[in-house]
Legacy VTK file of the C-alpha trace (Angstrom):
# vtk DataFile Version 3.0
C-alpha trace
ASCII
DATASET POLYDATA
POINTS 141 float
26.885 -1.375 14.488
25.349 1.756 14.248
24.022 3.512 11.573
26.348 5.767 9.805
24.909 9.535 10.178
25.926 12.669 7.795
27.623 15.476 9.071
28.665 18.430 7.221
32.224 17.691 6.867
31.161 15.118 4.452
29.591 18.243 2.462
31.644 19.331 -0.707
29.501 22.179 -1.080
27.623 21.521 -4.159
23.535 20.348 -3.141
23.405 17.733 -5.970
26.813 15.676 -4.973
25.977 16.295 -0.739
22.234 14.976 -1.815
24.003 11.803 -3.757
26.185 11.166 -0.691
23.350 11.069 1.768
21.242 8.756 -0.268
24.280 6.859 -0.341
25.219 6.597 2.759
20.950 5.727 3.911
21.648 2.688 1.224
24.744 1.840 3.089
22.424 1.236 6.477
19.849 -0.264 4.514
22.327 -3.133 3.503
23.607 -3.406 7.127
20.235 -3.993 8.087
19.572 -6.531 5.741
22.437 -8.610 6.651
21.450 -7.815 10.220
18.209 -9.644 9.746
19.590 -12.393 7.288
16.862 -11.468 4.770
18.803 -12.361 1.443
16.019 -10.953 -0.790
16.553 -7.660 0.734
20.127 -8.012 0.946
20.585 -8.498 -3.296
17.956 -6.092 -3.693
19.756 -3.521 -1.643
22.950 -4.085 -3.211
21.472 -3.857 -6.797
19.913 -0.627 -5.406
23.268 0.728 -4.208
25.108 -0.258 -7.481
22.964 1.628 -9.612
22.797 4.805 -7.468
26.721 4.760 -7.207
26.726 3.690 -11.248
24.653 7.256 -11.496
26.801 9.334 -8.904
29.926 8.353 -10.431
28.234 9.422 -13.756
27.554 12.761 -12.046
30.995 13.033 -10.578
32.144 12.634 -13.995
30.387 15.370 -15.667
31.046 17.941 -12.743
34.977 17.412 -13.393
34.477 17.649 -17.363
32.678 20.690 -16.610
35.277 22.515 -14.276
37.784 20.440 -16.503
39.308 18.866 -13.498
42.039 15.894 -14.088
39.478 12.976 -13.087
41.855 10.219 -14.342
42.487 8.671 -11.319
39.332 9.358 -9.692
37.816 7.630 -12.398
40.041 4.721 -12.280
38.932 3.920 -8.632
35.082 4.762 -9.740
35.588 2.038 -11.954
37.375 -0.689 -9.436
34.528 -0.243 -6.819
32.362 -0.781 -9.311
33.425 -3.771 -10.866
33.926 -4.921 -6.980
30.452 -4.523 -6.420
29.152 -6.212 -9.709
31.115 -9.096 -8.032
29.525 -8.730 -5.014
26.338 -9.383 -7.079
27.080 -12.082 -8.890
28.436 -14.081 -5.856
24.948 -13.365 -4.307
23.165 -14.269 -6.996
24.689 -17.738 -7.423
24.411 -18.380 -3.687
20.704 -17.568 -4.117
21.579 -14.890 -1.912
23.279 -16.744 1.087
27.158 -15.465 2.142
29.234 -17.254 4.923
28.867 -15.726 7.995
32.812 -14.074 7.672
31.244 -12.153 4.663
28.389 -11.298 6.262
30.432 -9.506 9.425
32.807 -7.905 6.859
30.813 -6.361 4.316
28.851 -3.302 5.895
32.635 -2.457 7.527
34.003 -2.674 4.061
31.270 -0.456 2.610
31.433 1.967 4.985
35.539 2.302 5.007
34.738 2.400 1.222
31.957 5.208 1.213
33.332 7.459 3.812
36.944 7.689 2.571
35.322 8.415 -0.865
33.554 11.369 0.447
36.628 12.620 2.803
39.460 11.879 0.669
38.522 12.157 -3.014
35.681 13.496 -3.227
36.800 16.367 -0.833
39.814 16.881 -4.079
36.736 18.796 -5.712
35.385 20.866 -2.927
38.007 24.005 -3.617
36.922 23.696 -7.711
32.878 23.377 -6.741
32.834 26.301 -3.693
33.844 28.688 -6.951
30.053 27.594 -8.190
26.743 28.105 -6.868
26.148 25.563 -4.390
23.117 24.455 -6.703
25.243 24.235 -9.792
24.153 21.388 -12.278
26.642 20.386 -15.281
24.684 20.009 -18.743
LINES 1 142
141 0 1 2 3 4 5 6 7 8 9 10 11 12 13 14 15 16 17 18 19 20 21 22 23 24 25 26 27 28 29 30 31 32 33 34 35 36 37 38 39 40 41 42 43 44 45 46 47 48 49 50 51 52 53 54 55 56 57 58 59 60 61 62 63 64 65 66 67 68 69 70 71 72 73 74 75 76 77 78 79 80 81 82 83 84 85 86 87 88 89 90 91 92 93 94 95 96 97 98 99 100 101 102 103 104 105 106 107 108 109 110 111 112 113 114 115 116 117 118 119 120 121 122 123 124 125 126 127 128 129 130 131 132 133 134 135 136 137 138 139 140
């Protein structure tokens, strides 16, 4: 598979979220690699990585739509299902001492990129009209 490249219509027009997304999507590679090259260490580390930088984007997300006092209910919801699929996703590793069955293996980076990139296009994009009426540099408090 190839690596998944930004392009600016994943951009939502705010430099902070676009930033988040691009880290996020290099993190996404990073744990194709890993399972490309069977390294388990790198694989959990990668995925721990990738949890906590979506566990602080979502936390970002969040404050941007108190801020503009968008309805974030169900945006939230889903923030919260992907994340509680990932914490799985870490927990299975760790008790396998890293190792996943070859099926897992193939699906996974798929499955994380579906995930990411329909983020970004579908919900994320929900914001873009709300954050073009800020500077593009805008930061919540």
């Amino acid at each position: 598979m190839m690596a998944i490249q930004w392009a600016k219509e994943l951009s939502v027009g705010n430099e902070i979220i676009d930033s988040e997304h691009r880290n996020l999507i290099g993190m996404v590679n990073s744990i194709e690699y890993a399972i490309g090259t069977k390294d388990s260490f790198a694989l959990l580390g990668a995925i721990k990585l990738f949890k906590d930088e979506v566990d602080d984007h979502f936390a970002n997300e969040a404050r941007f739509a108190r801020a503009f006092n968008y309805h974030f209910e169900q945006h939230g919801l889903e923030h919260r299902h992907f994340q509680e699929e990932l914490q799985q996703k870490i927990d299975d590793l760790t008790v396998k001492i890293g190792v996943w069955p070859e099926y897992a293996m193939g699906h996974y980076p798929q499955l994380l990129r579906n995930w990411l990139i329909g983020h970004i296009a579908c919900e994320d994009m929900k914001m873009k009209p709300v954050l073009q009426g800020y500077p593009c540099d805008f930061r919540p408090v």
